[in-house]
DSSP file (Angstrom, degrees, kcal/mol; ACC not computed):
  #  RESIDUE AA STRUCTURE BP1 BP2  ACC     N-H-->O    O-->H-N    N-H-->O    O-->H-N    TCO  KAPPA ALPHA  PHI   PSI    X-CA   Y-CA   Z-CA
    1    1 A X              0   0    0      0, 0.0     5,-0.0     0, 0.0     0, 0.0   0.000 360.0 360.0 360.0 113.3  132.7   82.6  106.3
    2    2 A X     >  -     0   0    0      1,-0.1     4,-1.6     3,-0.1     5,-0.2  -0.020 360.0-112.1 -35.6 147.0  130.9   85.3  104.0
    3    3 A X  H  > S+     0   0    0      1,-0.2     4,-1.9     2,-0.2     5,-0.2   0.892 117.5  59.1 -65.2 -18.0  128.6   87.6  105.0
    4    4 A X  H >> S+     0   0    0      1,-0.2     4,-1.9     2,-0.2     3,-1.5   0.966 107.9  43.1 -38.0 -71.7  126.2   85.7  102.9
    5    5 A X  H 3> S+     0   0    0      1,-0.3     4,-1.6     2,-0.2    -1,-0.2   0.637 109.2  55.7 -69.4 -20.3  126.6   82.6  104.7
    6    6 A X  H 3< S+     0   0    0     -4,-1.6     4,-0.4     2,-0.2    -1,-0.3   0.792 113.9  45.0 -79.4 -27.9  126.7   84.1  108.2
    7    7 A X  H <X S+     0   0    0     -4,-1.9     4,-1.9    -3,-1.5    -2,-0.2   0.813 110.8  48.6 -73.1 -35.2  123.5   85.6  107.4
    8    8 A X  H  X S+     0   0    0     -4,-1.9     4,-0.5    -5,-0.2    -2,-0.2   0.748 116.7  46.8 -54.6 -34.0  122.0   82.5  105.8
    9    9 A X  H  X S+     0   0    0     -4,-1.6     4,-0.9     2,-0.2    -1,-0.2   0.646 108.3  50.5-103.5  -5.2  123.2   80.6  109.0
   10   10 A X  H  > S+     0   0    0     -4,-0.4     4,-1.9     2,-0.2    -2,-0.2   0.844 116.4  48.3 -91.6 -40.1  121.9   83.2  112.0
   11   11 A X  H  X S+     0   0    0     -4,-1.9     4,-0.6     1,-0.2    -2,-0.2   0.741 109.7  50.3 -74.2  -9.7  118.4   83.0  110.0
   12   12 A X  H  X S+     0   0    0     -4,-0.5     4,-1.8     2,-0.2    -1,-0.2   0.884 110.5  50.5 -73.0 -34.8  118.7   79.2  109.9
   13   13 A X  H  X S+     0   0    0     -4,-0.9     4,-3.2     1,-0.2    -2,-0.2   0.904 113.2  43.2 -53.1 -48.4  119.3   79.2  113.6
   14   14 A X  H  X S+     0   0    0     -4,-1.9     4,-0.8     1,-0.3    -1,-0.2   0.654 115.1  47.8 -94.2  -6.6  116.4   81.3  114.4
   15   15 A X  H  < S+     0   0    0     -4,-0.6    -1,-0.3    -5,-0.2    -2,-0.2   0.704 119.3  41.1 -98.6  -8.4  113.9   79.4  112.0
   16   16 A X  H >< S+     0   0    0     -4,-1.8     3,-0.5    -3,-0.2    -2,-0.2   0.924 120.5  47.5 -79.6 -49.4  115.2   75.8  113.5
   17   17 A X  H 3< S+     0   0    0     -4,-3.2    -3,-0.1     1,-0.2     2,-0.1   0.684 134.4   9.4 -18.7 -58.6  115.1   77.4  116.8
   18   18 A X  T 3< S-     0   0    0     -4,-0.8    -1,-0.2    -5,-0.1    -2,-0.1  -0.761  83.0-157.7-160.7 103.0  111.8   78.9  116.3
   19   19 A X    <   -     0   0    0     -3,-0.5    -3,-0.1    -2,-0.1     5,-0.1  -0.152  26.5 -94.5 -74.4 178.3  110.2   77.7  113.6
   20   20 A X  S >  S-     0   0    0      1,-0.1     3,-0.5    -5,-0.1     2,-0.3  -0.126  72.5 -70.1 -48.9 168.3  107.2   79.7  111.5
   21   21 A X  T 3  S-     0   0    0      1,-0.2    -1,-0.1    -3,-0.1     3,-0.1  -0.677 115.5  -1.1 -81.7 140.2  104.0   78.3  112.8
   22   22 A X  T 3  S+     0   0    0     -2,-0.3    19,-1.9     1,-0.2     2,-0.3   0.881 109.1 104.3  31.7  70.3  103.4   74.6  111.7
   23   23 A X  E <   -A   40   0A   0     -3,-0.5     2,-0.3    17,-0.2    17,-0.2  -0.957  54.6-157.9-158.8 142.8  106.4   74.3  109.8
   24   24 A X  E     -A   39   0A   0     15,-1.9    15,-1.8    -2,-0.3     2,-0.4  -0.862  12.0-161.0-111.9 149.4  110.1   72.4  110.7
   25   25 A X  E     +A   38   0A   0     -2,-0.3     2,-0.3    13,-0.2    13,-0.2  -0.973  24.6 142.0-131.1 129.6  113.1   73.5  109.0
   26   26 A X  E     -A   37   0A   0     11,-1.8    11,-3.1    -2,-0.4     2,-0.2  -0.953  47.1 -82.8-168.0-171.5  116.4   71.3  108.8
   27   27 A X  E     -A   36   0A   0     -2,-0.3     3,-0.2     9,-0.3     9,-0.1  -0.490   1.7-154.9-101.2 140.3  119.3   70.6  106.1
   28   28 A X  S    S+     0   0    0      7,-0.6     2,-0.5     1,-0.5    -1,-0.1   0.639  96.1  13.1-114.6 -23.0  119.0   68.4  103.7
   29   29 A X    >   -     0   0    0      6,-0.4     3,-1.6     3,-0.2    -1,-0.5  -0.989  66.3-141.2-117.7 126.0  123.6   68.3  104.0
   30   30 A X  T 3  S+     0   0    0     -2,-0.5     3,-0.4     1,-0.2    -1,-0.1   0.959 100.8  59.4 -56.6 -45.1  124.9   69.8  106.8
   31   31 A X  T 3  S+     0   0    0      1,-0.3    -1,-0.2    -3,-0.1     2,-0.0   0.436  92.3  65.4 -63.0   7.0  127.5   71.0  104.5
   32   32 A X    <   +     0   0    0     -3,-1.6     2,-2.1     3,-0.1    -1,-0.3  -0.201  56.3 177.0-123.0  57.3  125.4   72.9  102.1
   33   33 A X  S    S+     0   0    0     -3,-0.4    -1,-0.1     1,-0.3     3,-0.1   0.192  77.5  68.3  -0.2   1.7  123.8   76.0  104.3
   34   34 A X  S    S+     0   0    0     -2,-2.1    25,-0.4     1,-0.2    -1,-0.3  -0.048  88.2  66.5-136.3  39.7  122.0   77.2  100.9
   35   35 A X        -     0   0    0     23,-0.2    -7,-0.6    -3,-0.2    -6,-0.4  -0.741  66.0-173.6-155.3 120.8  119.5   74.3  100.5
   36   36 A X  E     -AB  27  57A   0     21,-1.6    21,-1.3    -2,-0.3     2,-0.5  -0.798  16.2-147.4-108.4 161.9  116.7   74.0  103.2
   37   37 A X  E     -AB  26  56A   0    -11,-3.1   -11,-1.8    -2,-0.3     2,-0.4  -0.973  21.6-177.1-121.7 130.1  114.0   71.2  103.6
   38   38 A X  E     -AB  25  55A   0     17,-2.9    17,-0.6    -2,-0.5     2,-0.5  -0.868  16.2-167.0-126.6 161.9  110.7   72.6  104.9
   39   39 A X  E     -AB  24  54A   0    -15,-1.8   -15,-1.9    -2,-0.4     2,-0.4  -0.955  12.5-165.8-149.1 121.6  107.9   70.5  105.7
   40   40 A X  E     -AB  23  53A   0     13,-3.6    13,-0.8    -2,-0.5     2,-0.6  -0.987  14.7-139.1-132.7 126.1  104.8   72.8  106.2
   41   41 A X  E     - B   0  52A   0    -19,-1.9    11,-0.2    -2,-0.4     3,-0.1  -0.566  40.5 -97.6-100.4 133.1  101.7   71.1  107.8
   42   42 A X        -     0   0    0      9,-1.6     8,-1.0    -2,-0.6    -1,-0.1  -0.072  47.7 -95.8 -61.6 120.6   98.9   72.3  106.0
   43   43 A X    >   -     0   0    0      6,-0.2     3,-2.1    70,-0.1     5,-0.2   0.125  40.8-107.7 -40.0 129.6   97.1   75.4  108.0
   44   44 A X  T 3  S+     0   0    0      1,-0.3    -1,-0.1    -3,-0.1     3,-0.1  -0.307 105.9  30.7 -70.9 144.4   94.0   74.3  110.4
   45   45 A X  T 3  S+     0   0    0      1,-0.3    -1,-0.3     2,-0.0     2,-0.2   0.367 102.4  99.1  96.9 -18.1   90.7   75.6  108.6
   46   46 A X  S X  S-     0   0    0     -3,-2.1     3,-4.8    -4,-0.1    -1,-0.3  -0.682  90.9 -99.5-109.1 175.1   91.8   75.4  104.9
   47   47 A X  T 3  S+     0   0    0      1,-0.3   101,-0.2    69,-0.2    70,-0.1   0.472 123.8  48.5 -53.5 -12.7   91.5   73.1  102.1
   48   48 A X  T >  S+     0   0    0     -5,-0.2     3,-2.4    68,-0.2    -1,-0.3   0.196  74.2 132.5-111.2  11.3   95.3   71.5  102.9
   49   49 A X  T <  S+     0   0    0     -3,-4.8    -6,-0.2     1,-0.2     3,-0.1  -0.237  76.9  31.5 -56.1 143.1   94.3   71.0  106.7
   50   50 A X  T 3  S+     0   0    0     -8,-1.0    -1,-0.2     1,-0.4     2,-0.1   0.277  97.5 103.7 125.2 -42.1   95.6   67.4  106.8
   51   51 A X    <   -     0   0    0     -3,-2.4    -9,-1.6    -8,-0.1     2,-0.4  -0.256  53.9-156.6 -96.9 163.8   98.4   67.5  104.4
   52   52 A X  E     -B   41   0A   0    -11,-0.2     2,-0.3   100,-0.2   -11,-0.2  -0.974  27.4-172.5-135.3 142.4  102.1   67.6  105.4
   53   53 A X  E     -B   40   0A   0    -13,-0.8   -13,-3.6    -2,-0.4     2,-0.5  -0.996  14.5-138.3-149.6 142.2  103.9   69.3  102.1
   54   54 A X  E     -B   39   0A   0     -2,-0.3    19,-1.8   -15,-0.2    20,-0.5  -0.956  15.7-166.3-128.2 141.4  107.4   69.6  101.6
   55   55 A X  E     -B   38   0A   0    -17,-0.6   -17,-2.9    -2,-0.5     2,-0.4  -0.822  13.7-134.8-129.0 142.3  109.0   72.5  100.3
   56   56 A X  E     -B   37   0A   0     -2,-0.3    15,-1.3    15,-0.2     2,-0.2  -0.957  17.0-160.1-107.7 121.6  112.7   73.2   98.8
   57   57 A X  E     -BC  36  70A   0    -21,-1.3   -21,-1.6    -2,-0.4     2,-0.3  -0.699   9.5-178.6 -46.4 127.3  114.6   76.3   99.9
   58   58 A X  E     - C   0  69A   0     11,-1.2    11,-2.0    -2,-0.2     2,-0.4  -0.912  13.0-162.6-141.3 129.0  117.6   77.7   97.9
   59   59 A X        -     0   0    0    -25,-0.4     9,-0.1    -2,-0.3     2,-0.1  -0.917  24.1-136.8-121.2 111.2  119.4   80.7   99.0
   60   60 A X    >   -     0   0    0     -2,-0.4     3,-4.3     7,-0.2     6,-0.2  -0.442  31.8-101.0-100.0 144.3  121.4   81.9   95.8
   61   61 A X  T 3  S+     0   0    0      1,-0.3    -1,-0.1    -2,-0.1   -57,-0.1   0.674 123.8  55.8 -57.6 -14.6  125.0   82.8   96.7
   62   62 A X  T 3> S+     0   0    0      2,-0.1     4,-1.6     5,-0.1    -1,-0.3  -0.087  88.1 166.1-103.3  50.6  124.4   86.4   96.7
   63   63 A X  T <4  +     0   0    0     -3,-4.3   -55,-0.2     2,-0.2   -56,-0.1  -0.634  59.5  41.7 -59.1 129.3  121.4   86.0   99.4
   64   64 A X  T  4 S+     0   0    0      2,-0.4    -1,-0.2    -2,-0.2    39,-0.1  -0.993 116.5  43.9 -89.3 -19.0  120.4   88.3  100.7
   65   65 A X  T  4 S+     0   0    0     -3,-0.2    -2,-0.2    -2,-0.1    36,-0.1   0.912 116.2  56.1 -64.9 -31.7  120.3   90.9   97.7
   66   66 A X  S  < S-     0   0    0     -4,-1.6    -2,-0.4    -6,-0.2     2,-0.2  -0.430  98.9-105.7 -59.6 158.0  118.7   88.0   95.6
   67   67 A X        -     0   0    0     27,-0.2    -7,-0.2    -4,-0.1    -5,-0.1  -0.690  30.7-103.9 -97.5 166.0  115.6   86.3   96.7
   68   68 A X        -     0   0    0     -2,-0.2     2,-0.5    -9,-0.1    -9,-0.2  -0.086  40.4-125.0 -57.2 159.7  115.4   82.7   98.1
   69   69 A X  E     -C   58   0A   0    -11,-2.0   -11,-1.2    19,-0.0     2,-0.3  -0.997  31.2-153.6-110.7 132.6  114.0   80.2   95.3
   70   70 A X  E     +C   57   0A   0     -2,-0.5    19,-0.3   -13,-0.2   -13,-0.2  -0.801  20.8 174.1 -78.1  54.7  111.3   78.7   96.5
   71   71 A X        -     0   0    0    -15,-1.3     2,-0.7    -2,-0.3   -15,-0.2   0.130  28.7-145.0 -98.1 162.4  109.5   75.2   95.7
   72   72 A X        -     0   0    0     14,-0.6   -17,-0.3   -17,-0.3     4,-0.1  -0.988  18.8-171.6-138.2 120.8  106.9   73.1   96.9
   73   73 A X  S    S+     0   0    0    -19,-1.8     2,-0.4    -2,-0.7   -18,-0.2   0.399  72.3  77.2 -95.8   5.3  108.2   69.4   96.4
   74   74 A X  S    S-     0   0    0    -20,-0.5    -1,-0.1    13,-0.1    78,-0.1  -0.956  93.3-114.6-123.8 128.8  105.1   68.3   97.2
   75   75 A X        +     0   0    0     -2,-0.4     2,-0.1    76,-0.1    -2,-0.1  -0.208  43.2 175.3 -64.0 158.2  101.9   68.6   94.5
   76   76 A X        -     0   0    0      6,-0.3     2,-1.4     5,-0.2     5,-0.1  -0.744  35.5-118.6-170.0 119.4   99.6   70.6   95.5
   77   77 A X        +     0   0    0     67,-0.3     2,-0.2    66,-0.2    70,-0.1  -0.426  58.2 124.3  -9.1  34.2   96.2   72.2   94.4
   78   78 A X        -     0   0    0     -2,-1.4    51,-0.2     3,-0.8    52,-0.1  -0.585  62.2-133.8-139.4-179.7   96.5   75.7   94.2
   79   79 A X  S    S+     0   0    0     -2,-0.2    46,-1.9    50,-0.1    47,-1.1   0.449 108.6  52.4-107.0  -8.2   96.1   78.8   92.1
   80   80 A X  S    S+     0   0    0     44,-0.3    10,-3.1    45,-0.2     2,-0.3   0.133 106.4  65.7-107.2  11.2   99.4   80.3   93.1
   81   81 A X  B    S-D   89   0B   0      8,-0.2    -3,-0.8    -5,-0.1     8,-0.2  -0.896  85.7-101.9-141.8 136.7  101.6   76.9   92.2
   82   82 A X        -     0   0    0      6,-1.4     2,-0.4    -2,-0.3    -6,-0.3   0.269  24.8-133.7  -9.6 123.2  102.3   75.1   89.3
   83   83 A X  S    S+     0   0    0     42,-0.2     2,-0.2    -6,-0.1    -1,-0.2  -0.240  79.4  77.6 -77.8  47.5  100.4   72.0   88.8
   84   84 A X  S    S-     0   0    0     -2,-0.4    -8,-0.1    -8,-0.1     4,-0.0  -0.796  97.4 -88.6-147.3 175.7  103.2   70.3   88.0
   85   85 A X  S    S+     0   0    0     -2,-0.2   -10,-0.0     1,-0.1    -2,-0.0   0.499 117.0  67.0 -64.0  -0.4  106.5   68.4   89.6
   86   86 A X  S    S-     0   0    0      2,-0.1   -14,-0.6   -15,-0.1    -1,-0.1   0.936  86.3-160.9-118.0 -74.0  108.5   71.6   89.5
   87   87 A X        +     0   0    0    -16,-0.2     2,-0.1     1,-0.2    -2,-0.1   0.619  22.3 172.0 114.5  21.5  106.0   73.7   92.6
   88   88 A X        -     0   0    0    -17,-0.2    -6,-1.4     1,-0.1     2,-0.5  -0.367  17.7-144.8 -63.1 142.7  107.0   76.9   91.7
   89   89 A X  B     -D   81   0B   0    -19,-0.3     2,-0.2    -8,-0.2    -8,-0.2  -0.816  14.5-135.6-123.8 155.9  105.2   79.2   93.3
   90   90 A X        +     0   0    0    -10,-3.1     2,-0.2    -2,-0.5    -9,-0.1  -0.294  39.6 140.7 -67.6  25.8  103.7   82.8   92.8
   91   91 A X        -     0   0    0     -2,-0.2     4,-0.5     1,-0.1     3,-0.1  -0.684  47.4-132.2-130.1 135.2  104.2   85.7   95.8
   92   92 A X  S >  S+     0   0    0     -2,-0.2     3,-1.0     1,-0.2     6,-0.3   0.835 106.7  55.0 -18.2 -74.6  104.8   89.0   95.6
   93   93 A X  T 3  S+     0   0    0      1,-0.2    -1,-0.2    14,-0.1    10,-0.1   0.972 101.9  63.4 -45.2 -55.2  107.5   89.3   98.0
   94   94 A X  T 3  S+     0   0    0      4,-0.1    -1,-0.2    -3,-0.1   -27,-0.2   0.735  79.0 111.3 -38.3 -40.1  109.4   86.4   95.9
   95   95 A X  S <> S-     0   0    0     -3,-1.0     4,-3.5    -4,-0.5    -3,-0.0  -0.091  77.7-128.9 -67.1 139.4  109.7   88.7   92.5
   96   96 A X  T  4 S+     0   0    0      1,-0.2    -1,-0.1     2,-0.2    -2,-0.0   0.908 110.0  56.3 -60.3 -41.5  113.1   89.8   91.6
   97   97 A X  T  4 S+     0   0    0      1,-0.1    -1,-0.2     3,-0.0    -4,-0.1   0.950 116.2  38.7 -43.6 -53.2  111.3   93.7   91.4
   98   98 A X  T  4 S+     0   0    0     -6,-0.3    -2,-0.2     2,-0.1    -1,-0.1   0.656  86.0 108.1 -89.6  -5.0  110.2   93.4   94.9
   99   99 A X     <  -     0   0    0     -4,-3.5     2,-0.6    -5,-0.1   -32,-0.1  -0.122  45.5-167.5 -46.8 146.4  112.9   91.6   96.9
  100  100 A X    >   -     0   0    0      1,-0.1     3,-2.1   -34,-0.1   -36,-0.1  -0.989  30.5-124.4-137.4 140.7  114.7   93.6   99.3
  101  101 A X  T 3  S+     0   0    0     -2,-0.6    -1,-0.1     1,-0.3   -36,-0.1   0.532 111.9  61.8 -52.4  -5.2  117.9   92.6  101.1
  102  102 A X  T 3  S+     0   0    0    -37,-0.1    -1,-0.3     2,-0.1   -37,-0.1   0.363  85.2 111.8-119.7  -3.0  116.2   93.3  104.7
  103  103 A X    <   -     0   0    0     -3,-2.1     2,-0.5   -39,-0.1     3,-0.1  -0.180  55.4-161.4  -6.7 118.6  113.6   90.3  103.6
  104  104 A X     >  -     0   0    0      1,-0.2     4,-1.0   -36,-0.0     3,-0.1  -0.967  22.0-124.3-136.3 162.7  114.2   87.4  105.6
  105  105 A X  H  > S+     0   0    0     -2,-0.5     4,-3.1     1,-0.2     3,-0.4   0.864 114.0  62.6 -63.3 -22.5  113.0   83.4  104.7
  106  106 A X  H  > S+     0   0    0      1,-0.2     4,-3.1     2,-0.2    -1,-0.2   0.997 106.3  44.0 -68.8 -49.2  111.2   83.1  107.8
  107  107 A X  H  > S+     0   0    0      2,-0.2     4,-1.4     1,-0.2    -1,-0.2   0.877 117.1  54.0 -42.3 -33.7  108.5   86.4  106.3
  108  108 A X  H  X S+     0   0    0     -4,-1.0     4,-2.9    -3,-0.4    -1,-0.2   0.890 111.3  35.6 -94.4 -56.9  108.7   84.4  103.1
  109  109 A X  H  X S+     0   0    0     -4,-3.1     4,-1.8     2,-0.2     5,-0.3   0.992 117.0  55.6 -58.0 -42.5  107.6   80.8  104.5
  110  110 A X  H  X S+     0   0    0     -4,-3.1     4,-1.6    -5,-0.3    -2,-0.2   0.822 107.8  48.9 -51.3 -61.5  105.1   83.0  106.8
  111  111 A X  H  X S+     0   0    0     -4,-1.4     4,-1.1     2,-0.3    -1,-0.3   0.740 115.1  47.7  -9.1 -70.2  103.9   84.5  103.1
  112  112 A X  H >X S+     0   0    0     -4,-2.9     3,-2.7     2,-0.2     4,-0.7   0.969 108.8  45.9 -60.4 -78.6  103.5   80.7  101.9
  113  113 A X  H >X S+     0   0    0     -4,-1.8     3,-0.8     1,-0.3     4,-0.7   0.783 116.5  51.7 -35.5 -49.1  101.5   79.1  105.1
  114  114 A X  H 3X S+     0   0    0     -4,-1.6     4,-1.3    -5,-0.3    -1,-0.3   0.608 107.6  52.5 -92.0 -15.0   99.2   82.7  104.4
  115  115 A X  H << S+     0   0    0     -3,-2.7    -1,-0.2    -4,-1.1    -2,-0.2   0.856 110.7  47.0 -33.8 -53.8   99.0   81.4  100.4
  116  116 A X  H << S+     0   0    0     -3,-0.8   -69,-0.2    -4,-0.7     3,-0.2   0.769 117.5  40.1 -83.5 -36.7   97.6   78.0  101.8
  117  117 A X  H  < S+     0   0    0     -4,-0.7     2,-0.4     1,-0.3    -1,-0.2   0.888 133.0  24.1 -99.9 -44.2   95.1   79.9  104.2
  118  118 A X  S  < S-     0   0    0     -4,-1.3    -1,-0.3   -72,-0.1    -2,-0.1  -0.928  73.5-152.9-114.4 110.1   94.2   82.7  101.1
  119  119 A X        -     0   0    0     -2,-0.4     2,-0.4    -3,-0.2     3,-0.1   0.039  10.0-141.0 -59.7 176.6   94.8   81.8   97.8
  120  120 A X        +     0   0    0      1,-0.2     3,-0.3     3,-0.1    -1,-0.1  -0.924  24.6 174.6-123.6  97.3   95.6   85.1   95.3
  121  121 A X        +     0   0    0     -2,-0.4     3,-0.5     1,-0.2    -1,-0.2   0.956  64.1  71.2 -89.6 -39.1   93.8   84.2   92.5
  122  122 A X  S    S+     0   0    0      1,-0.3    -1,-0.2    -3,-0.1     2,-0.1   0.373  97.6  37.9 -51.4   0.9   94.6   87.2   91.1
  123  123 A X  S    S-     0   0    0     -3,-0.3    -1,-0.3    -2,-0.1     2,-0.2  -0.715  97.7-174.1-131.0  61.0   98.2   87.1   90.3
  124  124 A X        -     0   0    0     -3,-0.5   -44,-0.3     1,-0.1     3,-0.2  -0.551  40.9-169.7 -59.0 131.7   97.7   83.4   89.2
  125  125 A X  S    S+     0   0    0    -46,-1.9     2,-0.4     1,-0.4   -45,-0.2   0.638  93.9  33.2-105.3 -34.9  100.2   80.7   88.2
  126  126 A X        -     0   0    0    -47,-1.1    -1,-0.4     1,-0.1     5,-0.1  -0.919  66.1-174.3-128.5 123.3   97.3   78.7   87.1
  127  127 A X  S  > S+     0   0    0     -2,-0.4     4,-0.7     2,-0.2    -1,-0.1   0.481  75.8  66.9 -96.4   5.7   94.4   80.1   85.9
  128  128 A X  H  > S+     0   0    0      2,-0.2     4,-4.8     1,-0.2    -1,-0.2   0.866 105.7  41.7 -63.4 -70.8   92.3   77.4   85.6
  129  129 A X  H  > S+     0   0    0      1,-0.3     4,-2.0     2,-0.2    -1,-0.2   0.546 110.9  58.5 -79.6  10.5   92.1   76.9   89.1
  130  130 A X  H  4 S+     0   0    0      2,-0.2    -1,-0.3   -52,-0.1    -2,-0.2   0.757 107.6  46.2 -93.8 -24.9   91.7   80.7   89.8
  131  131 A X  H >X>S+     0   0    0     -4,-0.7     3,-3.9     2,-0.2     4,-2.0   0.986 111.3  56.8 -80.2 -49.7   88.7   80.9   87.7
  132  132 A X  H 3X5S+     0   0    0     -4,-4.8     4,-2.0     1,-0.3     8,-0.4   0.910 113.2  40.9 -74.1 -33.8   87.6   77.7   89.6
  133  133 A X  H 3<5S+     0   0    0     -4,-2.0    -1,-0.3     2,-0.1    -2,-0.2  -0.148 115.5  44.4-131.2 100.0   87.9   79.4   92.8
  134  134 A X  H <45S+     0   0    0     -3,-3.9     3,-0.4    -2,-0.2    -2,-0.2   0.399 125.9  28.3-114.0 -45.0   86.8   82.1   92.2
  135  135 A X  H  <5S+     0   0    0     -4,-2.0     2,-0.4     1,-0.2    -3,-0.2   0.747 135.4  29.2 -86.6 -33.4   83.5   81.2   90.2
  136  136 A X     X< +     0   0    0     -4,-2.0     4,-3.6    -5,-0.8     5,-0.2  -0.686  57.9 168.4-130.8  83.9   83.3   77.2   92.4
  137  137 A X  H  > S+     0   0    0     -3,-0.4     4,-3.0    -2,-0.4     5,-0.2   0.915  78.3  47.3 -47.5 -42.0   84.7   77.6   95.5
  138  138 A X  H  > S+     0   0    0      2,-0.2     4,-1.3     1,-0.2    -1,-0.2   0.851 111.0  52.4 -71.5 -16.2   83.2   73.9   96.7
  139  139 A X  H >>>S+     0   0    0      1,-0.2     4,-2.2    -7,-0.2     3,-0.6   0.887 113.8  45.6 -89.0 -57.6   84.4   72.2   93.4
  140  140 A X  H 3X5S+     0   0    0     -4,-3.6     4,-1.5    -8,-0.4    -2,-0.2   0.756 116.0  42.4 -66.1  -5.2   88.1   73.7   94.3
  141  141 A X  H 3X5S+     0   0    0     -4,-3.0     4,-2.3    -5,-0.2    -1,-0.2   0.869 114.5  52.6 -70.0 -42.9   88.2   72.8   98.0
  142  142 A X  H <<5S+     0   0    0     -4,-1.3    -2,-0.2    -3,-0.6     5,-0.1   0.906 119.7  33.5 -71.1 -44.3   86.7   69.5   97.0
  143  143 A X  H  X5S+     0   0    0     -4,-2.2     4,-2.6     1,-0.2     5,-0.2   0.961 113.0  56.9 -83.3 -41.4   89.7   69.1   94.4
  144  144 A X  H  X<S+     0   0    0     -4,-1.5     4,-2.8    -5,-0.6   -67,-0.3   0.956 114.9  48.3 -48.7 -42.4   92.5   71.1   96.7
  145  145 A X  H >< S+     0   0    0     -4,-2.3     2,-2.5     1,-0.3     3,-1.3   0.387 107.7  51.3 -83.5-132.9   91.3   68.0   99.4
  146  146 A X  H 3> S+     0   0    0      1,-0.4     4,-1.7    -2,-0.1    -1,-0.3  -0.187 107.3  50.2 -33.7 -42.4   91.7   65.4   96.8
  147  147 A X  H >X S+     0   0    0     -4,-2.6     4,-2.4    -2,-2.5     3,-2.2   0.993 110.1  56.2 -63.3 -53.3   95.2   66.6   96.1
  148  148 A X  H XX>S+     0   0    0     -4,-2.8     4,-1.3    -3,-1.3     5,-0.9   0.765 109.3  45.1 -38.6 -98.5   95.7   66.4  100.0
  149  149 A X  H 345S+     0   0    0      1,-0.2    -1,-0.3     3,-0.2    -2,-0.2   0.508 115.9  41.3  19.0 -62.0   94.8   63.1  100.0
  150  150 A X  H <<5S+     0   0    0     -3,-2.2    -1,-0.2    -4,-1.7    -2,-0.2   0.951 133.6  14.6 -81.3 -66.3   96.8   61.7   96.8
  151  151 A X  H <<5S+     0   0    0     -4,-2.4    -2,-0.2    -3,-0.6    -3,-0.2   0.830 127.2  40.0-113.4 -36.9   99.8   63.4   97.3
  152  152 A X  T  <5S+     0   0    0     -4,-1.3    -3,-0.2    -5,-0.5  -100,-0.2   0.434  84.9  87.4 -97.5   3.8  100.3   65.1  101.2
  153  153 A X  S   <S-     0   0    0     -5,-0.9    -1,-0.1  -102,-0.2     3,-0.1   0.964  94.0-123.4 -76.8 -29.8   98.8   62.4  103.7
  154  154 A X  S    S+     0   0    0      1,-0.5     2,-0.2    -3,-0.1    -1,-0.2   0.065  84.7 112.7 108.0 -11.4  102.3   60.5  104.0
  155  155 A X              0   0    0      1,-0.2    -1,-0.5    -6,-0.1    -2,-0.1  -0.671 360.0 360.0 -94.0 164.9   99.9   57.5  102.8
  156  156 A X              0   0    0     -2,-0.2    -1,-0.2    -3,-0.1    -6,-0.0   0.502 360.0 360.0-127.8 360.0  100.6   56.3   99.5
């Protein structure tokens, strides 16, 4: 086993173990230790309380000096991801300047759940919905809850 993968699999332990708060972690192949499936239950007090959103981990084979890519496979309403099927998301930590090998994915989901609870609109991915909230908070809560709704309630 590489050191990659021995690091990839002692942080998998300790985020299945003890996961981030409202969040489960699991495999989507046992065999594949560099794709995680996260399912992050939308934080109590914000716009996604309600939602269950699932997010794709991918730990590029030279993890840790690269950073995780990071997806939200589930739409979602925000001003720091893509409105689109691809969920890419915006954070600091995430940027190829600011990664550091002593980074670990559990800081990184933590980083996401604290997205969900404070948007950035300033270092926006869509700016549409950063102007909306910044300048109409109730029309973007109203629309982040729609998205919940449509797309993260498990009803279809």
């Amino acid at each position: 086993m590489s050191s990659s993968q021995k690091r990839i699999s002692k942080e998998l332990q300790e985020c299945m173990t003890t996961p981030p708060t409202g969040m489960t972690i699991s495999l989507p192949s046992e065999s594949n230790l560099h794709t995680w499936a996260v399912k992050l239950i939308g934080p109590p007090g914000s716009p996604y309380a309600g939602g269950s959103f699932n997010l794709s981990v991918v730990l590029p084979p030279d993890y840790p000096f690269k950073a995780p890519l990071v997806t939200f496979a589930t739409r979602i309403y925000h001003p720091n991801v893509t409105n689109d099927s691809a969920g890419s998301i915006c954070l600091g930590m995430l940027k190829a300047e600011n990664w550091k090998p002593a980074s670990r994915v559990r800081a990184v989901l933590d980083a996401i759940r604290q997205l969900l609870i404070e948007p950035n609109p300033d270092d926006p991915l869509e700016a549409r919905i950063a102007d909306e909230f910044r300048g109409a908070p109730r029309e973007f809560e109203k629309n982040a809850r729609s998205y919940v709704a449509r797309y993260a309630s498990g009803k279809k």
